[in-house]
N, C-alpha and C positions, 0 to 999 in steps of 0.2 A: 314545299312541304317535306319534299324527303333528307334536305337537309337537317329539317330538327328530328324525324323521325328514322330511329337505326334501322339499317338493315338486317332481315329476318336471324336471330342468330343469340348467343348470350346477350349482347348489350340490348336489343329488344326486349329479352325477357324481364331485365334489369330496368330498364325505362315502363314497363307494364308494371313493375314492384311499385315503383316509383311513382306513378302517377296515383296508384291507389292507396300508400300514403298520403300522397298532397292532398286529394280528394278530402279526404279525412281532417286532415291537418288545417284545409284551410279553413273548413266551417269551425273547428276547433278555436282558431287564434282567433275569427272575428266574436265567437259568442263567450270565451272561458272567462273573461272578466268579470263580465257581467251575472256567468252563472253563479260565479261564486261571491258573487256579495248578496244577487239579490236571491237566490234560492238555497244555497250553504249558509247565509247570514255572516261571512266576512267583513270587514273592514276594509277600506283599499288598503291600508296601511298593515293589514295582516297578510293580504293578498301578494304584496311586495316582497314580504317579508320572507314568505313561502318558495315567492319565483327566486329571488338571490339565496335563500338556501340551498335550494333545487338547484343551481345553475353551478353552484359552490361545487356543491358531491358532486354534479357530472366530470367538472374540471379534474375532481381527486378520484374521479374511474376511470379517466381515458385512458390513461394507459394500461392499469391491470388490465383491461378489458380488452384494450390492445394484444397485451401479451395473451391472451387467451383464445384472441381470432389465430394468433400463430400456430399456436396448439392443438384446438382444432380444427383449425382450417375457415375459412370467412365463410362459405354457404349454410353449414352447421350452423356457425355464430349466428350469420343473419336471422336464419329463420327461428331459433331457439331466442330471440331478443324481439324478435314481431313476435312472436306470441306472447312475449313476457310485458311488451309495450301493451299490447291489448288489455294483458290482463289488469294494470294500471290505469289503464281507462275505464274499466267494468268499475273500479272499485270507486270511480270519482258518484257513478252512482247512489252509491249507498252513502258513503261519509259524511257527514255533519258535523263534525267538531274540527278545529284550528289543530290538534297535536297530529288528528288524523288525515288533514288533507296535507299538512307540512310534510308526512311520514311518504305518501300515496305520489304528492310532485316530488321529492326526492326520486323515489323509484323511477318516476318517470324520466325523469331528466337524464336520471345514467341508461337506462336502455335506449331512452335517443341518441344519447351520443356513442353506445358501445357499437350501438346500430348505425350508425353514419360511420363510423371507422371500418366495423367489418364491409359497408359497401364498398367503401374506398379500395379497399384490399380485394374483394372480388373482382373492382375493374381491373387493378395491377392484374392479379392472376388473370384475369379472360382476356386480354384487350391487348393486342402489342404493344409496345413500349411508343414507338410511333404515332398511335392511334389516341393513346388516352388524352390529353387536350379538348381533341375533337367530339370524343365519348362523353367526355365530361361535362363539354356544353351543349350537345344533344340532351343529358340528365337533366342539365339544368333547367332546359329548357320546358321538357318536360314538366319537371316540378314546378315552373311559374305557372302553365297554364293548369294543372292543376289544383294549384293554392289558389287561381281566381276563380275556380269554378268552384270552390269547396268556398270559400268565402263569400259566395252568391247565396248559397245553403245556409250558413252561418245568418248572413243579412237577414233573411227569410224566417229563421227563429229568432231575432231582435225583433223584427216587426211584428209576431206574433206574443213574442214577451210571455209565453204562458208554461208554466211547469213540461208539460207533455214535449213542448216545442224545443227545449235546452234539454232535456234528458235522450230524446231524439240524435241532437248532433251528438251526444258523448258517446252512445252506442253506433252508429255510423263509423266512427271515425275508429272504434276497437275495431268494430267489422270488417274497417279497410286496412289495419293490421296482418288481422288474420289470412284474410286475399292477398295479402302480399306474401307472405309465410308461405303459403300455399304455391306461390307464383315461384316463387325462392327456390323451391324443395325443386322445381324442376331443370334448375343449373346443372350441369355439371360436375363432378367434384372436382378440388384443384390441391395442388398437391400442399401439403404445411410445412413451415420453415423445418423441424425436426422431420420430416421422413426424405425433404429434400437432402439436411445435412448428411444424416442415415447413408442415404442412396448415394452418397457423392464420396463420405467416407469408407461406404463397400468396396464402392470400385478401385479408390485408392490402394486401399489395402489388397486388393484380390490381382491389383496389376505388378503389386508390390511384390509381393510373395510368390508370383511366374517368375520376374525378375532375380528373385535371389535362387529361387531351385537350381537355376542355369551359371550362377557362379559357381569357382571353384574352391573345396574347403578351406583352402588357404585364405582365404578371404571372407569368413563364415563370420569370425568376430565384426571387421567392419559393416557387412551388409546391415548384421544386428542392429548395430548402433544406430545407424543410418533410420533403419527401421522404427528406432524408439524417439528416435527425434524428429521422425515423421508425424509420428502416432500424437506426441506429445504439440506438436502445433496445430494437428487436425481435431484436437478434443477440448483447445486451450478457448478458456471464455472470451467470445468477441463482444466490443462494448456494445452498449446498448441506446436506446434514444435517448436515454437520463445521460448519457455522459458525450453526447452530441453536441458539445457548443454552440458549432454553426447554426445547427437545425434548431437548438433554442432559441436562439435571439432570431431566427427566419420567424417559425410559431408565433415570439412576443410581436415583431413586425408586420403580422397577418393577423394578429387581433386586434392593433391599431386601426386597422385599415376596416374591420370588418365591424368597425364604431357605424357604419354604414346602414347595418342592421336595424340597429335599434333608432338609428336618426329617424328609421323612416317609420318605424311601427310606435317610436312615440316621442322623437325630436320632433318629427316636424307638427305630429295632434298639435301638442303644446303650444308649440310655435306660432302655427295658424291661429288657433282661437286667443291667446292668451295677448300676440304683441301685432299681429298682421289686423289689416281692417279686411279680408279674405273673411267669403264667407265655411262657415265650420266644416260645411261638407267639401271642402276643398281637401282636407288630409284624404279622404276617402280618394278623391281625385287623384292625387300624386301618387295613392297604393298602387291605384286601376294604371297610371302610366308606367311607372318602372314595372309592373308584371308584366305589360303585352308589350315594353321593349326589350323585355330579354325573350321571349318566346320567338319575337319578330327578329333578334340580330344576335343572341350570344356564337350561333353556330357560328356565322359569320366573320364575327368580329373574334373568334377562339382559332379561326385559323391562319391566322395573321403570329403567332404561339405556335414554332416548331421545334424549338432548344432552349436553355436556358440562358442562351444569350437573349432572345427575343423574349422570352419571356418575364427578366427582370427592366429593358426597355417598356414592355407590357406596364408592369407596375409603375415605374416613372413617368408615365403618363397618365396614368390612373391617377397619381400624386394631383399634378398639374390640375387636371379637371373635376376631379372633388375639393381643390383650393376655390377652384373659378366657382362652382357651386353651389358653395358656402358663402362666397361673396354677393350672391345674386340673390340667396337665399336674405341675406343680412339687410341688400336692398327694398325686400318687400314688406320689412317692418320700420320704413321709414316714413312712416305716415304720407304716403304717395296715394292713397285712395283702392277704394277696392275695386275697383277694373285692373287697374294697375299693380296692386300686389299680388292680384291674382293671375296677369300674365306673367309675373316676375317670379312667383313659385313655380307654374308649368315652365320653363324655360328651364331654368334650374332645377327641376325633377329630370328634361331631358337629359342635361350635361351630368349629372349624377349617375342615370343610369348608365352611359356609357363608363365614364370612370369604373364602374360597379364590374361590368364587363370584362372591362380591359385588366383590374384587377383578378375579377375569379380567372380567367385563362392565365396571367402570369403566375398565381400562386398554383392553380391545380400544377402545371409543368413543375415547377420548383419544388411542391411538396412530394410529387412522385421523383421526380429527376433524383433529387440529394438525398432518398430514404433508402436504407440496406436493401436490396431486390428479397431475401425471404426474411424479412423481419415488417414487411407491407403494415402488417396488424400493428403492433409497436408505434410504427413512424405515424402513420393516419390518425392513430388515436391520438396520439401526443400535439400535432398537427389540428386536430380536429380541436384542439383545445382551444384554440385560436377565436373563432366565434363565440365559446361560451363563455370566454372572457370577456368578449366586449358585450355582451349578452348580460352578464354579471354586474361589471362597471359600469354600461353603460347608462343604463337608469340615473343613477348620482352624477353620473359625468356632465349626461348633456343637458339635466336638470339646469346644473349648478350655469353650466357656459351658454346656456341658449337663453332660458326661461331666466336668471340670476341677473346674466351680464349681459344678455342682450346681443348688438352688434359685435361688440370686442371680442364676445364670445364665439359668435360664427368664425371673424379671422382665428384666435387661438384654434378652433377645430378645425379651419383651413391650411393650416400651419401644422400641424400634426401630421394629417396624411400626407402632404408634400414630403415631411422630413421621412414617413416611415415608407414612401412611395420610393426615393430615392434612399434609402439604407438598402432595399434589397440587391443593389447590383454591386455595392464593395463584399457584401457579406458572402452572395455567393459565390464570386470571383475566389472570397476566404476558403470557400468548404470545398471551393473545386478539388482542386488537388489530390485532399484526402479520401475524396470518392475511390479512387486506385488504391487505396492501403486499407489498414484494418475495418476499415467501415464501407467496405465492398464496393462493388464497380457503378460508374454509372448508368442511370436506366438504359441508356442508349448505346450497353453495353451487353442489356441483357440477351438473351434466346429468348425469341416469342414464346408467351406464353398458352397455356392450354389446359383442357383436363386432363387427368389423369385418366389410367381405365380402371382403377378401384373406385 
């Protein structure tokens, strides 16, 4: 137990945020379809329509909102984006018309994601640079068994099916926003990219200017100079995530991968009922499996991820075992009988969740390792983008390759992740280098980090 749970301290506080989101979030995801057709009076085809708009904006906020955890700092952001999340849930209460719930998940959608960057950026600030890996599959950990326990609540109002019982989970699930906000508020503050730069270019200047008092006039012109071409590369704009190469095509590489997501919240429904002889409550099955084996082994298997060497090997096996996966998966709609298909999906839900694993600890190190040390907010968000894309696409994607094409379709999705499993070790190998020049040092270059005492 005490590997998934932190020790007393920021990342605690951070895993207590976190859990009372999931809480929230998981009775959320089991009952929101449902609310909204059958007590909003939507369409699924409306409902769809709403989630991929929503998923759209989050994409075209990550990064302002990025830039904005920089500026003010990630605890700020957190907690000022939980309370904005909640207030987006309050309103799912009242809304009844399609332009209004369109309007209401838009919002939503960008405060989850501005909100999962400024976490991201909290852990950089709280966590050593060493550590985060291992923090990050404690969170995650966290978060599974949260979203199974909140999607036990969720079940609980399906079987109930009654107005009172779905207005229930919406307000639950703001209230465990606000508890998080609350829980937030009592980090630490850490310092923001501009009072870092500030403080970094004081001192420059203030060591500068001892320096030149002690020359002699004769030499008054050059110190000058010297001075002005100091000044003038300490104020000069350093690029940003938009102009990151590497770190883009790492991003598009980690939303390939993160097609994972939605296989499982509505590849595999499909899958199961539509081409398998498995019976229906099997998708519910494969959820319940990949949640209590990440609770049971991400720590575990995240500590195996200690650099970016081992962490893009991480993703290359990750490749490997969501190819086998999807092949096993392909097997159980081969008219094999339903004993049969229904061992062949558990089987295959295991090898997944490991791949799943092995993937979130390669990308967590790679997305912290290759990001600006005070531009966290920037790189996470831009990074974070990563899931709402396959989030976005995925719907049409595995539609088209699962439910469409069937078997050929699983290998094309098997084939995918391999190729975007194995791109990540040429690519980082690409952006090493330039971690030392204008796009700043590597994490494992940084000074631990901490709070400030403002």
């Amino acid at each position: 137990m005490s590997r998934i749970v932190p020790a007393p301290g920021p990342l605690r506080v951070l895993a207590l945020a976190q859990l009372a989101n999931s809480l929230g979030d998981g009775a959320f995801y089991a009952s929101s379809a449902l609310f909204f057709t059958r007590l909003v009076g939507l369409s699924p085809a409306q409902v769809g329509l709403a989630l991929t708009f929503g998923w759209t904006t989050a994409v075209l906020a990550g990064v302002p909102l990025g830039y904005l955890t920089d500026r003010w700092g990630p605890r700020r952001t957190a907690v000022v984006l939980s309370v904005a999340t909640a207030t987006t849930l309050s309103a799912f209460l009242v809304v009844r018309t399609f332009p209004l719930v369109l309007l209401v998940v838009c919002g939503y959608a960008c405060c989850q994601a501005g909100l999962a960057s400024a976490r991201q950026a909290l852990l950089a600030a709280l966590v050593a640079p060493a550590e985060r890996t291992r923090a990050r599959a404690q969170l995650q950990a966290t978060l599974n068994a949260g979203l199974a326990t909140g999607a036990g609540l969720g079940a609980l109002a399906l079987a109930l099916g009654t107005r009172p019982a779905y207005l229930t989970v919406f307000a639950l699930d703001a209230a465990s926003f606000l508890a998080a906000a609350l829980v937030l508020s009592r980090l630490p503050r850490t310092r923001t990219a501009a009072r870092t730069r500030t403080a970094a270019r004081t001192r420059t200047a203030a060591r500068t200017r001892t320096a030149a008092r002690t020359r002699t006039a004769a030499r008054t012109r050059t110190t000058a100079r010297t001075l002005t071409a100091r000044k003038a590369l300490a104020t000069a704009p350093r690029p940003t995530v938009l102009r990151d190469r590497p770190y883009t095509l790492i991003t598009l590489l980690n939303a390939v991968m993160c097609l994972n997501m939605p296989l499982l919240s509505l590849g595999l429904p499909m899958w199961t009922v539509q081409r398998t002889d498995a019976p229906a409550a099997m998708a519910a099955v494969l959820l319940v499996v990949n949640m209590l084996g990440v609770v049971a082994f991400q720590v575990r298997v995240a500590r195996r991820v200690t650099d970016l060497r081992t962490a893009t090997r991480a993703t290359k096996h990750a490749g490997w075992l969501m190819l086998a996966a999807c092949a096993v998966y392909a097997l159980s709609g081969a008219g094999i009988g339903a004993g049969a298909a229904t061992v062949a999906l558990i089987v295959a839900a295991v090898i997944q969740v490991f791949g799943e694993m092995l993937h979130g600890a390669g990308s967590w190190e790679i997305g912290f390792g290759l990001a600006q040390p005070d531009r966290q907010g920037q790189y996470q968000g831009f990074f974070g983008m990563g899931p709402q894309l396959a989030r976005m696409l995925g719907p049409v994607l595995l539609t088209t390759l699962l439910v469409t094409w069937g078997t050929p379709g699983w290998l094309v999705l098997g084939g995918l992740f391999l190729a975007a499993g194995a791109a990540f070790g040429p690519t980082v190998r690409h952006a090493e280098p330039g971690r030392s020049g204008p796009l700043g040092p590597r994490h494992d270059a940084e000074a631990a980090p901490g709070p400030t005492a403002g």
